[in-house]
N, CA, C and O atoms as a GROMACS GRO file, in nm:
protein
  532
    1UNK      N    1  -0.934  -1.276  -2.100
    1UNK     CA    2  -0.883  -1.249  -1.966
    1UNK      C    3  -0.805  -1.118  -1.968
    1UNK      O    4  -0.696  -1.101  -2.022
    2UNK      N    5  -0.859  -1.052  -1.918
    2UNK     CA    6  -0.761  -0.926  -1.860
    2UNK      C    7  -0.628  -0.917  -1.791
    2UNK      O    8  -0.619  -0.980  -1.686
    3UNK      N    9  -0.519  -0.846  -1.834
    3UNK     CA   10  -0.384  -0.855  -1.796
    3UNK      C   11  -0.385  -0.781  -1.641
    3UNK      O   12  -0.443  -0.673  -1.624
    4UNK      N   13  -0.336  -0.830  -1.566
    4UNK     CA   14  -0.330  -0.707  -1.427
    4UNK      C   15  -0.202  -0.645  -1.473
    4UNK      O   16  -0.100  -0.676  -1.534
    5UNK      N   17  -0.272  -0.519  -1.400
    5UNK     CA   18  -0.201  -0.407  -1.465
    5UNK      C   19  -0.043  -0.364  -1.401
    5UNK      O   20   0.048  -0.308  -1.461
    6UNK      N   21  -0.047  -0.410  -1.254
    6UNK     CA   22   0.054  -0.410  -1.182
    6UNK      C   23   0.049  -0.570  -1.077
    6UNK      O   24  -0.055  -0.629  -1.048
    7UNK      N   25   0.169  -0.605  -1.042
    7UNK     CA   26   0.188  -0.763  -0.963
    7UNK      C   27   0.272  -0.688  -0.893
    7UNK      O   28   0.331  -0.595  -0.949
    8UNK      N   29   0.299  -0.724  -0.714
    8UNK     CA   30   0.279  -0.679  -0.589
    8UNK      C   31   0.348  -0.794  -0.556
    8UNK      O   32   0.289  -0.899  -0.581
    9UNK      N   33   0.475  -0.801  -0.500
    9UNK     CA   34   0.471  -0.901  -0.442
    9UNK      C   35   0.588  -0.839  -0.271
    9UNK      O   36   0.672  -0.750  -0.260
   10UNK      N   37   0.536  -0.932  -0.178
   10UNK     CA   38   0.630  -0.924  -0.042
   10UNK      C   39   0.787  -0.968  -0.052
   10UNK      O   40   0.844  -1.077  -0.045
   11UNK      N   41   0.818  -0.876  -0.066
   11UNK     CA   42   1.031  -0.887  -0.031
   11UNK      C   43   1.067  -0.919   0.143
   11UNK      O   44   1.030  -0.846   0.236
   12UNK      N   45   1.125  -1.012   0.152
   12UNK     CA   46   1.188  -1.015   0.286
   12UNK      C   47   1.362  -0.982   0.324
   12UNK      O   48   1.452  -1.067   0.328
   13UNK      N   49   1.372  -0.885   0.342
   13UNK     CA   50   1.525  -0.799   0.304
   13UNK      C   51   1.572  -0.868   0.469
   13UNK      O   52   1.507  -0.861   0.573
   14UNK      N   53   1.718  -0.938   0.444
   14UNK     CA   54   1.769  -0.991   0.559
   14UNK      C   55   1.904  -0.888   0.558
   14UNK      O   56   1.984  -0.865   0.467
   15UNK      N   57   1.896  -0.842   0.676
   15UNK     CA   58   2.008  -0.726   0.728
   15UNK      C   59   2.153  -0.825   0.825
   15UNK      O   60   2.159  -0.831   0.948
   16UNK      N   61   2.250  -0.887   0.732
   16UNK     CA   62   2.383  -0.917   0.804
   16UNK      C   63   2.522  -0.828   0.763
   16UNK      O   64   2.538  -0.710   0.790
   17UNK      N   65   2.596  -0.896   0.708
   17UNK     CA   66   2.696  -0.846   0.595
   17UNK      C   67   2.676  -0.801   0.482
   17UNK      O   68   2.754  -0.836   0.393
   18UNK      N   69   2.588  -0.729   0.458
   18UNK     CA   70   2.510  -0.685   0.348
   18UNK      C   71   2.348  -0.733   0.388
   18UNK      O   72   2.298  -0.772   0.493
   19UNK      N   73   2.299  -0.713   0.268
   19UNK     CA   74   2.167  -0.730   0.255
   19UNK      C   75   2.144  -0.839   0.141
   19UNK      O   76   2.188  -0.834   0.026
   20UNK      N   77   2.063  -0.946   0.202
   20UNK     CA   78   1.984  -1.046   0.122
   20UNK      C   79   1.876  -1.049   0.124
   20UNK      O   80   1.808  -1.035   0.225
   21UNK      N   81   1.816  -1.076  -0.040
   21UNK     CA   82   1.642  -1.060  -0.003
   21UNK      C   83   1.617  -1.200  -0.080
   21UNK      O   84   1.690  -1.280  -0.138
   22UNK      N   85   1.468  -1.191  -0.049
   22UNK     CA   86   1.443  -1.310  -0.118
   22UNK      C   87   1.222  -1.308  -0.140
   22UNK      O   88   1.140  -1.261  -0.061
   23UNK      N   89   1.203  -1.370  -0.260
   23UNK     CA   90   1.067  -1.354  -0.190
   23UNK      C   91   0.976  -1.469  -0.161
   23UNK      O   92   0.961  -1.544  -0.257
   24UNK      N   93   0.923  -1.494  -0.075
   24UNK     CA   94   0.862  -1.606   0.015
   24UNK      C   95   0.732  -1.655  -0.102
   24UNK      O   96   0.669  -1.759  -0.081
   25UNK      N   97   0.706  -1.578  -0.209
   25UNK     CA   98   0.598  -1.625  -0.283
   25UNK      C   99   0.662  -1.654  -0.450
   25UNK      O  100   0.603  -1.713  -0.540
   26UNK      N  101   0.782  -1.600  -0.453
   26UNK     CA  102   0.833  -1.632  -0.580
   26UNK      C  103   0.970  -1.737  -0.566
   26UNK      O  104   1.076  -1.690  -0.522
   27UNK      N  105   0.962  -1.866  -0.602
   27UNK     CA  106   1.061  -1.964  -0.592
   27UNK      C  107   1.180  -1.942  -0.688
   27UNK      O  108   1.169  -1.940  -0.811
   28UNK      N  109   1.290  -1.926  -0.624
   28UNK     CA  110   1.406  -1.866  -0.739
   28UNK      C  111   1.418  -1.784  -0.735
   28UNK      O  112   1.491  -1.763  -0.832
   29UNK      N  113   1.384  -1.612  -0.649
   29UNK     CA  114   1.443  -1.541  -0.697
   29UNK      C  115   1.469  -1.489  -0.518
   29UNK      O  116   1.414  -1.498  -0.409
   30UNK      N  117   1.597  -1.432  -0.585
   30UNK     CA  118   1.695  -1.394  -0.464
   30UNK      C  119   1.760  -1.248  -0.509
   30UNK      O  120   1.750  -1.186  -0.615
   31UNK      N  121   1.831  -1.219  -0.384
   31UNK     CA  122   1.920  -1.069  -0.469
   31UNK      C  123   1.982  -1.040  -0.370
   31UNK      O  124   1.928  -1.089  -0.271
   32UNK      N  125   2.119  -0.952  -0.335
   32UNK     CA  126   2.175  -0.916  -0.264
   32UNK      C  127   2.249  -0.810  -0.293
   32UNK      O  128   2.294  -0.790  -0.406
   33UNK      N  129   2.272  -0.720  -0.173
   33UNK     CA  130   2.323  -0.542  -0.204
   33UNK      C  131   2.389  -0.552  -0.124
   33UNK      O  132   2.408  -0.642  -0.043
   34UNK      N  133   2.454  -0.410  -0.146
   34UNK     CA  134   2.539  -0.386   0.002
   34UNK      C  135   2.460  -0.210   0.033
   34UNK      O  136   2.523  -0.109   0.066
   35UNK      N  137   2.397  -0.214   0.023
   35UNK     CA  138   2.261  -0.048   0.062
   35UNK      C  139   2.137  -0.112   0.027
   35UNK      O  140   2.107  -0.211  -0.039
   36UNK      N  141   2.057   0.002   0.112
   36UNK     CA  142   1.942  -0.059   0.098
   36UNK      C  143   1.855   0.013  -0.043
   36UNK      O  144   1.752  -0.044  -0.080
   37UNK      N  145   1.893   0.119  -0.104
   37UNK     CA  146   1.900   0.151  -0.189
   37UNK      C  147   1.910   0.070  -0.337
   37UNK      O  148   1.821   0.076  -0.422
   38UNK      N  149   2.031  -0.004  -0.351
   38UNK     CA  150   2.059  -0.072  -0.419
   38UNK      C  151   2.019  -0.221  -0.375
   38UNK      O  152   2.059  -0.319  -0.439
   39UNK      N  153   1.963  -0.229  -0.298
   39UNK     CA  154   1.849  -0.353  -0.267
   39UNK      C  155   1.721  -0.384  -0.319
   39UNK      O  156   1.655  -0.488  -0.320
   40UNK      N  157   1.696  -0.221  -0.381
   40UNK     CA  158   1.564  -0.239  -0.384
   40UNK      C  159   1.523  -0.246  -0.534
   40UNK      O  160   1.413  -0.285  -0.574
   41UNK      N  161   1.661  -0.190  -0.638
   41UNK     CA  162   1.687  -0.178  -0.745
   41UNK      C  163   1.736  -0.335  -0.771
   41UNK      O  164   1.678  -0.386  -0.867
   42UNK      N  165   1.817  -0.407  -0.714
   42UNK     CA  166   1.834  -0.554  -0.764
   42UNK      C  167   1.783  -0.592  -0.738
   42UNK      O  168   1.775  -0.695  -0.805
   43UNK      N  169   1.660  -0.590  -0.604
   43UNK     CA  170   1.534  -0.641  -0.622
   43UNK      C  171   1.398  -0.666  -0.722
   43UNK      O  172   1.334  -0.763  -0.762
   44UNK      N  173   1.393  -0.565  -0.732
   44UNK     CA  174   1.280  -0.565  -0.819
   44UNK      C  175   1.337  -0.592  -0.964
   44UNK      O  176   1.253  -0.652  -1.032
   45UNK      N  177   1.429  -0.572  -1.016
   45UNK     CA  178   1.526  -0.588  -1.135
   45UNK      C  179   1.478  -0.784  -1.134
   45UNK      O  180   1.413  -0.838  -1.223
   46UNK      N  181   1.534  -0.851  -1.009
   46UNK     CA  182   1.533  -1.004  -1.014
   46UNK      C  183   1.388  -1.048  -0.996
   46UNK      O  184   1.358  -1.159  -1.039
   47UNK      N  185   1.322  -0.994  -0.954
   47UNK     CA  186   1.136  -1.009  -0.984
   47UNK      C  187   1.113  -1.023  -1.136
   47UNK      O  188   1.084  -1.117  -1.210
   48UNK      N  189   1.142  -0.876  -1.152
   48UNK     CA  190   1.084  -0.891  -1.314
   48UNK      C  191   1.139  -0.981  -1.402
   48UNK      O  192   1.081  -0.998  -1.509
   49UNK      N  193   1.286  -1.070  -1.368
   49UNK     CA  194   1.339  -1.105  -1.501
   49UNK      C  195   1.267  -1.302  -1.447
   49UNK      O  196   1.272  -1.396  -1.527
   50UNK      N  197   1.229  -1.312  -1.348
   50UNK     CA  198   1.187  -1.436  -1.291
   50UNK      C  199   1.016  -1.431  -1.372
   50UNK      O  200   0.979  -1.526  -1.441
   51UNK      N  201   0.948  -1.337  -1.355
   51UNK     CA  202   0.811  -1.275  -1.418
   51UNK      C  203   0.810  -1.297  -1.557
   51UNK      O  204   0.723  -1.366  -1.610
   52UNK      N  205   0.919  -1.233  -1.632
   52UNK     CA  206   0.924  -1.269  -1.793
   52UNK      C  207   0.846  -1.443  -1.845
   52UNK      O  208   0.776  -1.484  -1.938
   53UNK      N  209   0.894  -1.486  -1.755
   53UNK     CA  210   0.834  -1.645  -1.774
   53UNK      C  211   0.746  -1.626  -1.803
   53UNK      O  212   0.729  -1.650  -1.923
   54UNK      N  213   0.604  -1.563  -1.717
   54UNK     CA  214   0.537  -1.577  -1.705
   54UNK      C  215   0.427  -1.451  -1.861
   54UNK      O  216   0.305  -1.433  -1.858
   55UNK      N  217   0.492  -1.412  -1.933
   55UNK     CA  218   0.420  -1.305  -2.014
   55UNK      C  219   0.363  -1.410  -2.101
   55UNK      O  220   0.245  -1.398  -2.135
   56UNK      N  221   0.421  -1.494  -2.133
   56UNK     CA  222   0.366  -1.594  -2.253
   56UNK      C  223   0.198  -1.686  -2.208
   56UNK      O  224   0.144  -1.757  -2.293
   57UNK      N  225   0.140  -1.669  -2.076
   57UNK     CA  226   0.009  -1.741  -2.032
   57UNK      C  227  -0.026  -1.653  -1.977
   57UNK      O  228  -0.090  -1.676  -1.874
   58UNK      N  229   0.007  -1.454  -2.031
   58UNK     CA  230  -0.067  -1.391  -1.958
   58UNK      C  231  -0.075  -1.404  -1.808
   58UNK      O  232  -0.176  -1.379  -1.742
   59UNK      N  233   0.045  -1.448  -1.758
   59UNK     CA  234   0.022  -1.410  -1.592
   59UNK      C  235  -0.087  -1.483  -1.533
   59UNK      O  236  -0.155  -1.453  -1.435
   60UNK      N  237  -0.097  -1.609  -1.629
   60UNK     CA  238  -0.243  -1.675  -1.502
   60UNK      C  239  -0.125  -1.780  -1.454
   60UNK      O  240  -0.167  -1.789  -1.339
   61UNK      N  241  -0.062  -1.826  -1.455
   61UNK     CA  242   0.012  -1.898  -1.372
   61UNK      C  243   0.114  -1.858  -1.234
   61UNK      O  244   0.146  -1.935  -1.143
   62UNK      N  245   0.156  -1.705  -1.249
   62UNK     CA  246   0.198  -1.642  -1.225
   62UNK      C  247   0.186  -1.658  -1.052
   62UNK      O  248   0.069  -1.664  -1.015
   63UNK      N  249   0.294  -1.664  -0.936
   63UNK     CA  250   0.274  -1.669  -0.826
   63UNK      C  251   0.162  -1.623  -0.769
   63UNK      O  252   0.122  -1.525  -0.833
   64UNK      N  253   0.114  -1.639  -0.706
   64UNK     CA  254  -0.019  -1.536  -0.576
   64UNK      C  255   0.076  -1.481  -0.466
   64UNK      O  256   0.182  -1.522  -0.419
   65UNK      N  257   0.000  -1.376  -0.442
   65UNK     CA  258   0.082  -1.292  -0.374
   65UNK      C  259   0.068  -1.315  -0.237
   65UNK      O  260  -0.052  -1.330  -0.218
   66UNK      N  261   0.132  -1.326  -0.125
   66UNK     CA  262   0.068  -1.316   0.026
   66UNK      C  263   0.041  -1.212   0.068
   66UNK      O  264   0.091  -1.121   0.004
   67UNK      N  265  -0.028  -1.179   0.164
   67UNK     CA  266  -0.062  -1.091   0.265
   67UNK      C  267   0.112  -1.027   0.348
   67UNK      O  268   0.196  -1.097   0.406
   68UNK      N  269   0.117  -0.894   0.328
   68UNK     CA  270   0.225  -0.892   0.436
   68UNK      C  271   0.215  -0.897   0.562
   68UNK      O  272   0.320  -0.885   0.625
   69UNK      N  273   0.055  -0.923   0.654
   69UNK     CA  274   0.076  -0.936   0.791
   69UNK      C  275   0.103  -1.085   0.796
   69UNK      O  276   0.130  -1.134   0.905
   70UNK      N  277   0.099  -1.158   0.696
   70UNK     CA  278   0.145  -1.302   0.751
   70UNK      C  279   0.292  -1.351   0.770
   70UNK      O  280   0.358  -1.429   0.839
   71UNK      N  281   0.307  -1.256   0.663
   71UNK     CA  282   0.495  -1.258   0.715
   71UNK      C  283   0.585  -1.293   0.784
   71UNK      O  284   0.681  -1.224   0.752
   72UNK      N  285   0.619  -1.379   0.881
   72UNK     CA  286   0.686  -1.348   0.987
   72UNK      C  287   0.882  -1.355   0.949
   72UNK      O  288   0.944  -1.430   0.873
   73UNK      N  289   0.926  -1.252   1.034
   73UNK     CA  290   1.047  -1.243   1.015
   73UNK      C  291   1.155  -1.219   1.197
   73UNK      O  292   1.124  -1.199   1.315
   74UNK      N  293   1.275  -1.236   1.124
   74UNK     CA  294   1.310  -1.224   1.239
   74UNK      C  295   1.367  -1.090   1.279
   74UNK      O  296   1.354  -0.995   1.202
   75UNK      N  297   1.428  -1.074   1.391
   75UNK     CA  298   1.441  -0.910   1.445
   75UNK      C  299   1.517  -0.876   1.347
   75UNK      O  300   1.465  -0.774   1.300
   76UNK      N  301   1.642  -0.910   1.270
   76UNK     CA  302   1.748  -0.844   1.154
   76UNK      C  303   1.681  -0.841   1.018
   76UNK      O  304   1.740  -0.803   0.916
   77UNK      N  305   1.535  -0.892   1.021
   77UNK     CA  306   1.478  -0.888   0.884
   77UNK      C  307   1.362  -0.762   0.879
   77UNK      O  308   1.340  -0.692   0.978
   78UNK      N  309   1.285  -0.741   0.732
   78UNK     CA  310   1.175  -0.665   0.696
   78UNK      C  311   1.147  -0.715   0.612
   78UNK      O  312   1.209  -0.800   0.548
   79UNK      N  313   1.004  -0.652   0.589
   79UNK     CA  314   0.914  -0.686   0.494
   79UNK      C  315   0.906  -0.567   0.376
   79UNK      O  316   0.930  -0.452   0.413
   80UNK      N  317   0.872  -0.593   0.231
   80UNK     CA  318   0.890  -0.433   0.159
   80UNK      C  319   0.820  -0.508   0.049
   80UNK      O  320   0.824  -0.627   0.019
   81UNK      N  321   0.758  -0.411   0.000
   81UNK     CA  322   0.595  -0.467  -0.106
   81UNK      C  323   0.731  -0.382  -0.258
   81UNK      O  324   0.785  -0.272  -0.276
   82UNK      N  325   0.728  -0.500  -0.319
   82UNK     CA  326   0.811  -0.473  -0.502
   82UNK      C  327   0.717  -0.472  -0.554
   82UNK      O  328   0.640  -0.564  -0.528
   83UNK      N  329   0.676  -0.373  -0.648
   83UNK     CA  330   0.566  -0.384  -0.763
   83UNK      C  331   0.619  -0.375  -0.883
   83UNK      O  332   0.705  -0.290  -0.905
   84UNK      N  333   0.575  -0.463  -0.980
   84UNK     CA  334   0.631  -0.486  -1.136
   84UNK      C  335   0.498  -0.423  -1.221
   84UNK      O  336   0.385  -0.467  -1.204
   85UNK      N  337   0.523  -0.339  -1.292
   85UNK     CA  338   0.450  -0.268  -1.360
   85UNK      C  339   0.431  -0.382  -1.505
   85UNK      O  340   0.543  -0.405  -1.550
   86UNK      N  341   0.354  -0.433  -1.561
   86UNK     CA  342   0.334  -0.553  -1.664
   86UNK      C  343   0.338  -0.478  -1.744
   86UNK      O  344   0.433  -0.509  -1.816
   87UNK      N  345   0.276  -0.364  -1.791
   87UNK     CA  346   0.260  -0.307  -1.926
   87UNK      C  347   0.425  -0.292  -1.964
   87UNK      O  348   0.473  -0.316  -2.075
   88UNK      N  349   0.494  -0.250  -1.856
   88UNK     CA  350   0.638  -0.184  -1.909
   88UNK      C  351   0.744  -0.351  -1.937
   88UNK      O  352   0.842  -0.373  -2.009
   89UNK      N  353   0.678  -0.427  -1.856
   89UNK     CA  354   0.778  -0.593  -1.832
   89UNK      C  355   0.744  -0.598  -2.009
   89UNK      O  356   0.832  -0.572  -2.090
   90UNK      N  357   0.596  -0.639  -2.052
   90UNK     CA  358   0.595  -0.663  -2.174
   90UNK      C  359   0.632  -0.589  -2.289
   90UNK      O  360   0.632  -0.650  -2.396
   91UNK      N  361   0.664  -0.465  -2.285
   91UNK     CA  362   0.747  -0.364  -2.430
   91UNK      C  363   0.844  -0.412  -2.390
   91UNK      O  364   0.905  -0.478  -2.474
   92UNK      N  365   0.912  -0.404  -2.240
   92UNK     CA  366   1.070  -0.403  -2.258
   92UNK      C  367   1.092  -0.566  -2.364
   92UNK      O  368   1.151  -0.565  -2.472
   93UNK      N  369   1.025  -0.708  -2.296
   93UNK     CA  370   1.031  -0.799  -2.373
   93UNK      C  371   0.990  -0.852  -2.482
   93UNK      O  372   1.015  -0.967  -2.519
   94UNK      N  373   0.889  -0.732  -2.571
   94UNK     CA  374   0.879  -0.726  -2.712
   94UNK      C  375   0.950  -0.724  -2.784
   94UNK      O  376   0.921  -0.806  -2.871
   95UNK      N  377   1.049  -0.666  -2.806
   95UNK     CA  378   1.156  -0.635  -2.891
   95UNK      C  379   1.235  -0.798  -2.913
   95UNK      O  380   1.315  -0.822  -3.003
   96UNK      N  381   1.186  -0.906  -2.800
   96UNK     CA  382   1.256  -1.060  -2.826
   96UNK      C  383   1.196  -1.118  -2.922
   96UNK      O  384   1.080  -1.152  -2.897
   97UNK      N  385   1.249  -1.148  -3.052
   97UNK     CA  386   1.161  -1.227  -3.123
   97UNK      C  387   1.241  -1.386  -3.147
   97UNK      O  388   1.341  -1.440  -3.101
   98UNK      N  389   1.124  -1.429  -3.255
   98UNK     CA  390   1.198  -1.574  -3.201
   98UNK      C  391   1.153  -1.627  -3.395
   98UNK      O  392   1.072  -1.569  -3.467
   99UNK      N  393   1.219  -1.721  -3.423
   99UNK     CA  394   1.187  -1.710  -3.592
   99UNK      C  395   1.040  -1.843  -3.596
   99UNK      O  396   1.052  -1.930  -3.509
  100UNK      N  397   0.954  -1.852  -3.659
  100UNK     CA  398   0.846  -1.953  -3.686
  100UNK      C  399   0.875  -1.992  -3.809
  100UNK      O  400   0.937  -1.906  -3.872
  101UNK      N  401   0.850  -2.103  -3.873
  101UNK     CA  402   0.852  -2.167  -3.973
  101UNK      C  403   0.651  -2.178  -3.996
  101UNK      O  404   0.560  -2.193  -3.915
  102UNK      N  405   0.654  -2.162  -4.130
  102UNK     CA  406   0.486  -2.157  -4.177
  102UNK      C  407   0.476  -2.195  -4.325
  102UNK      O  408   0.522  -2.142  -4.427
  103UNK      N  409   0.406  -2.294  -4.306
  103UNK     CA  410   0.364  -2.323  -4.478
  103UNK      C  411   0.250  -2.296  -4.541
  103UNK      O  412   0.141  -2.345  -4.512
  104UNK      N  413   0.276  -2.206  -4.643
  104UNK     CA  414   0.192  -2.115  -4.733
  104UNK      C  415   0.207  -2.202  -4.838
  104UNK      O  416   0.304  -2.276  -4.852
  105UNK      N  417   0.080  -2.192  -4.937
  105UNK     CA  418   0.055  -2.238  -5.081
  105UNK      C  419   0.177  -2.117  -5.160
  105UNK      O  420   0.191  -1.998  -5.131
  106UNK      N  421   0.251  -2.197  -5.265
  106UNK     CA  422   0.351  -2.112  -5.292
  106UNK      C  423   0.298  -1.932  -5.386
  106UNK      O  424   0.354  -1.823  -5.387
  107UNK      N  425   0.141  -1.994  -5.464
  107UNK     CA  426   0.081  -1.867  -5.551
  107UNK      C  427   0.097  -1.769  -5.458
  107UNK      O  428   0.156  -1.665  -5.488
  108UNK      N  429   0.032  -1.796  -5.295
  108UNK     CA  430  -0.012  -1.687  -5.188
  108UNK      C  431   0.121  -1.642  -5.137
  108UNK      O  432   0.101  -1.526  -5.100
  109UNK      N  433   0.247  -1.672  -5.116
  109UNK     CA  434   0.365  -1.634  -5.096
  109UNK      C  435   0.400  -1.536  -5.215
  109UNK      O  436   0.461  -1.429  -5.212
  110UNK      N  437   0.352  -1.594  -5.306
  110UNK     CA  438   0.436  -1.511  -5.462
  110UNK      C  439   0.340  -1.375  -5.457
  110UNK      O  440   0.387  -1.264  -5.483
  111UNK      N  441   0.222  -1.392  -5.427
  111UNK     CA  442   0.113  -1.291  -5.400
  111UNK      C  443   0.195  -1.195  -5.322
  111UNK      O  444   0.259  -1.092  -5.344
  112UNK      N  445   0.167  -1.268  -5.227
  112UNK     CA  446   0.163  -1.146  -5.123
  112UNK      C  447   0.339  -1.074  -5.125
  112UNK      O  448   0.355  -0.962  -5.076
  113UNK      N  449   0.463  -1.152  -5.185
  113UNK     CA  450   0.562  -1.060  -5.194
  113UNK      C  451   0.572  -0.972  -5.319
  113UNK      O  452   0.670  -0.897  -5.329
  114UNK      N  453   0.488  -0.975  -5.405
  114UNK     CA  454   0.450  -0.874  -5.526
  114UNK      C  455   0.383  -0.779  -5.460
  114UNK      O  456   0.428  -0.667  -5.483
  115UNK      N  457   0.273  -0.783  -5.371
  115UNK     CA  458   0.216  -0.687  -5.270
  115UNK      C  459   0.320  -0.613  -5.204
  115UNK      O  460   0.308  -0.490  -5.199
  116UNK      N  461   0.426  -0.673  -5.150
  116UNK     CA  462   0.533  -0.608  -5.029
  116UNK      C  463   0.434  -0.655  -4.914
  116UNK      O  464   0.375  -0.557  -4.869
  117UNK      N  465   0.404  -0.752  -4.862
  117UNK     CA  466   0.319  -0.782  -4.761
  117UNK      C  467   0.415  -0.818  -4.635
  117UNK      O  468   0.511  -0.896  -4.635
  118UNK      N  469   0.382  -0.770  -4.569
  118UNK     CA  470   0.486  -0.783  -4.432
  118UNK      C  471   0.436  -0.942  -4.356
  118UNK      O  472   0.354  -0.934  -4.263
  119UNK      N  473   0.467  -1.029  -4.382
  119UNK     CA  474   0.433  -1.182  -4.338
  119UNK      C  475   0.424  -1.205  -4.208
  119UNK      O  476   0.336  -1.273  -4.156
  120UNK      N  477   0.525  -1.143  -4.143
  120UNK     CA  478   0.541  -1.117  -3.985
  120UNK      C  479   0.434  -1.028  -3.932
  120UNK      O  480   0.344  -1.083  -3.868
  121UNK      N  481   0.430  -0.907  -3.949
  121UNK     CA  482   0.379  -0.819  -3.907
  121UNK      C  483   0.157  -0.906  -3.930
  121UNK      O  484   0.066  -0.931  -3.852
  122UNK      N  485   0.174  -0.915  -4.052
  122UNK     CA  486   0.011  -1.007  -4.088
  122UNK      C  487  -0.020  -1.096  -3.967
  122UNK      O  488  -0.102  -1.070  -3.880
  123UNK      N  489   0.056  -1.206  -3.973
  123UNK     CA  490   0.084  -1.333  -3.860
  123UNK      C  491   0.069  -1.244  -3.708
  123UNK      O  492  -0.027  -1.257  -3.631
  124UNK      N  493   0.149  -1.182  -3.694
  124UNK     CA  494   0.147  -1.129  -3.537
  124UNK      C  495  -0.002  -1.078  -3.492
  124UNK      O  496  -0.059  -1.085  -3.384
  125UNK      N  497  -0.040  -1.026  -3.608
  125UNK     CA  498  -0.171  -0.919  -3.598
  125UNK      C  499  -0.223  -0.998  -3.574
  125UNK      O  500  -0.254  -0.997  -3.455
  126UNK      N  501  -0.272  -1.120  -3.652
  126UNK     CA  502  -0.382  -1.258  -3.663
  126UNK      C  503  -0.386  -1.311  -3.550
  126UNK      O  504  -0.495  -1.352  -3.511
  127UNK      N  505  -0.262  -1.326  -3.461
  127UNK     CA  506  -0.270  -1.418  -3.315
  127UNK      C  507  -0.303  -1.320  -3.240
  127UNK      O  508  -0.383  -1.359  -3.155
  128UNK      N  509  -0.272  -1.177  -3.228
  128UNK     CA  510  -0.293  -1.080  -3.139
  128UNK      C  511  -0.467  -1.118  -3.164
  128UNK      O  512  -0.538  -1.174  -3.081
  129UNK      N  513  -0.500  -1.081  -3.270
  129UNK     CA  514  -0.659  -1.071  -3.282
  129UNK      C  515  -0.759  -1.207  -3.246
  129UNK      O  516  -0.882  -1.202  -3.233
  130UNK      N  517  -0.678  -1.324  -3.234
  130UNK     CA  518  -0.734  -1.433  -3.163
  130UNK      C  519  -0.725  -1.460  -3.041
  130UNK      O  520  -0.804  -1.534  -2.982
  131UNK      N  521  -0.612  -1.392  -2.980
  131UNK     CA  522  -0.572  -1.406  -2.855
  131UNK      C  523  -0.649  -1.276  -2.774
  131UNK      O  524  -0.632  -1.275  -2.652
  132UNK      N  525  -0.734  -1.164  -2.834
  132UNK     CA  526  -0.796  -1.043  -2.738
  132UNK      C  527  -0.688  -0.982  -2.748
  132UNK      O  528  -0.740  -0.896  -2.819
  133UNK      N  529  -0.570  -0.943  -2.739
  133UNK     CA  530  -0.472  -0.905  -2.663
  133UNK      C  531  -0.451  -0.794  -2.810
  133UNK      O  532  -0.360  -0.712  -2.813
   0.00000   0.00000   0.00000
């Protein structure tokens, strides 16, 4: 399965005492500014960190997006299309690692650290190369 390369989703920015947004296709994520400027930066900031969930199944679970003419809002509200760039969501959340436990025959451990064999780096490659990715 192919990664999409960018995810699109409809912001509904509510104009009172500030600005609240929220998005009608992503459950949980909210944000609020006091500019619209800085609306659009804690916006999309609270997209992507709600999205992270989603890097581990490749984004097939991942919300569907609506149409923005279906939208409806009221006169103090708008509509504003956030796009999350995936390639950049997944480097920034590479750098998270997490520790695995793995049982090796002890010769092939003793092997491969007389080699200098990078165990991690081997393992990562092996799932990358089963997974396409």
């Amino acid at each position: 399965m192919a990664l999409p390369r960018k995810l699109i989703y409809p912001a509904v920015f509510s104009y009172d005492d500030g600005i609240c947004v929220y998005f009608p296709d992503v459950d949980g994520c909210y944000s609020q500014a006091d500019s619209t400027e800085e609306a659009f930066y804690m916006t999309k900031d609270a997209l992507e960190l709600v999205l992270e969930d989603y890097i581990f199944n490749m984004f097939e679970d991942a919300p569907k997006s609506s149409q923005i003419k279906d939208i409806k809002v009221e006169s103090n509200q708008c509509v504003a299309l956030i796009e999350v760039d995936v390639d950049q969501l997944i480097k920034r959340n590479s750098s998270k690692t997490i520790n695995k436990t793995l049982t090796l025959p002890s010769w092939l451990n003793e092997l491969g650290i007389k080699n200098k064999l990078n165990f991690s780096k081997i393992l990562q490659d092996g799932i990358k190369k089963e997974l396409g990715i």
